[in-house]
C-alpha positions as CSV (number, residue, x, y, z in Angstrom):
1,X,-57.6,20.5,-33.4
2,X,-54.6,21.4,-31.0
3,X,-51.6,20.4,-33.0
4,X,-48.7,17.9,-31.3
5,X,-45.1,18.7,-32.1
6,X,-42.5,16.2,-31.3
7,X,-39.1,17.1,-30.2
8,X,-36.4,15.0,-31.7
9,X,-35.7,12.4,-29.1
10,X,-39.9,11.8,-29.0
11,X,-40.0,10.8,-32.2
12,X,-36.6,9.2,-32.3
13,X,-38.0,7.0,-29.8
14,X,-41.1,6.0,-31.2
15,X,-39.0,4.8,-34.1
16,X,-36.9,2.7,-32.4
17,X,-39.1,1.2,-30.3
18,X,-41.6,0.3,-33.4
19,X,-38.6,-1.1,-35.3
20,X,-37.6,-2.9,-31.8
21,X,-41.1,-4.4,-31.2
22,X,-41.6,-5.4,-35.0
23,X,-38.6,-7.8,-34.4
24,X,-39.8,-9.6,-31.8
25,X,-43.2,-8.8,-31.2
26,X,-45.9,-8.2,-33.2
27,X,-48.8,-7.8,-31.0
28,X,-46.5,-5.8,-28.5
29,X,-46.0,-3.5,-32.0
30,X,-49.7,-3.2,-32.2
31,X,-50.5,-1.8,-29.1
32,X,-47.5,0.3,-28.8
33,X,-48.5,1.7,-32.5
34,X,-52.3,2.3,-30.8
35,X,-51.2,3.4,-27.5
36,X,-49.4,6.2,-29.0
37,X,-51.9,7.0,-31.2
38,X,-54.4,7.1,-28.7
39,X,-52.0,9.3,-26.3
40,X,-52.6,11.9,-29.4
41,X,-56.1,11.1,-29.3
42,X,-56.3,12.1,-25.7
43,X,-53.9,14.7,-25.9
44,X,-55.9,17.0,-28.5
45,X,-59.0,16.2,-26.9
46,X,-58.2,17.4,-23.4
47,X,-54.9,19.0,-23.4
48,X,-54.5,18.8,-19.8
49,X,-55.0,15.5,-18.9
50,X,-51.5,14.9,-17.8
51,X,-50.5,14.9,-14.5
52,X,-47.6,16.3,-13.0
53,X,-46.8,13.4,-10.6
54,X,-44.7,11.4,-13.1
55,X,-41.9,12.9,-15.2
56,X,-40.0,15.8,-16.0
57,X,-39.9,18.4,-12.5
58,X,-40.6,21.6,-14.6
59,X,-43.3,23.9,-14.4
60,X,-45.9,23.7,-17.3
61,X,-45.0,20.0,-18.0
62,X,-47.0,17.3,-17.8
63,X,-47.0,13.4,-17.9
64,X,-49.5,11.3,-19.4
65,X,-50.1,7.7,-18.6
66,X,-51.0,5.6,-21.2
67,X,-51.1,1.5,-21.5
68,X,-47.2,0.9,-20.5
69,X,-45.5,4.1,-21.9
70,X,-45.6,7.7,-20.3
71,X,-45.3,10.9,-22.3
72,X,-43.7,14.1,-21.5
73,X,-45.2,17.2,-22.7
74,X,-46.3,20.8,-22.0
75,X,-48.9,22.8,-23.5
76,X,-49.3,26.5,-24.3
77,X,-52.5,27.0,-24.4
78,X,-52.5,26.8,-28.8
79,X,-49.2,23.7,-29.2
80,X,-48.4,20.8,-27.3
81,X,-44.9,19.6,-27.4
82,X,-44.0,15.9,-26.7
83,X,-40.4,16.6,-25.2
84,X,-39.9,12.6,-24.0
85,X,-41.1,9.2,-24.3
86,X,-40.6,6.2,-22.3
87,X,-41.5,2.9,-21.3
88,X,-43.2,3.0,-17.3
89,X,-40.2,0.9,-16.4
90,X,-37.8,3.0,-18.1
91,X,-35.7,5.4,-14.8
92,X,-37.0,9.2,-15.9
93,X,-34.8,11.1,-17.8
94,X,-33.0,14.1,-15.8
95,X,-30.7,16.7,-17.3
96,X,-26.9,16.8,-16.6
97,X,-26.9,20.0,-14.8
98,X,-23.8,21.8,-13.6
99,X,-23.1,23.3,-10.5
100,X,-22.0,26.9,-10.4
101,X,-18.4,27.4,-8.8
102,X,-20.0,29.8,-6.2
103,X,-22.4,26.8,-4.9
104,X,-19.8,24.0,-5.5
105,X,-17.8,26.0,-2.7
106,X,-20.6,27.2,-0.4
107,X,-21.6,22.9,0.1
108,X,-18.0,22.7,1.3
109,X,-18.9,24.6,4.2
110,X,-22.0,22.9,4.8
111,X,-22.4,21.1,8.0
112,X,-24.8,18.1,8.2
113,X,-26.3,17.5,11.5
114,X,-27.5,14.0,11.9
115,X,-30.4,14.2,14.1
116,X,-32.2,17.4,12.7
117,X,-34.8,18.8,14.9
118,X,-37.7,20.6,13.2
């Protein structure tokens, strides 16, 4: 069996979101509890059922669809890691990435033409 390791913000979320659904909906706690549960079903059973439509834009990772939520994960051929989870109408997650001085002052000389010919 392929094991699943959580980073912390996966399994932060699953917490809050159990405890958040417990208080105000029970049968919406159930079938986030099985949905998750089947996500790991699926997930050890064919490691590459993801798809790389949805989520995170980084090679080797892979979103998969289940009921409402989506999970972001990668595999290595012996671990998968669940690096995010989120609710389908949840905006994706994308890192705060700074640009490099060198960049930053190579845009300012950018021209934009605004009918670009192909």
């Amino acid at each position: 069996m392929i094991p699943i390791k959580l980073s912390r913000d996966a399994a932060n979320y699953i917490r809050n979101e159990s405890e958040y659904l417990r208080q105000r909906n029970l049968v919406a706690a159930r079938n986030f509890s099985l949905a998750i549960k089947d996500a790991k079903r699926m997930l050890q059973s064919f490691p590459d059922s993801g798809n790389h439509m949805h989520g995170l834009q980084i090679v080797g990772s892979r979103t998969l669809v289940t009921g409402d939520y989506l999970l972001d994960y990668s595999y290595d051929g012996s671990q998968i890691e669940v690096t995010s989870i989120r609710h389908g109408r949840m905006l994706m997650p994308t890192p705060d990435v700074e640009i490099d001085d060198d960049l930053e002052e190579g845009l300012d000389n950018v021209s934009v033409d605004s009918n670009p010919t192909l």
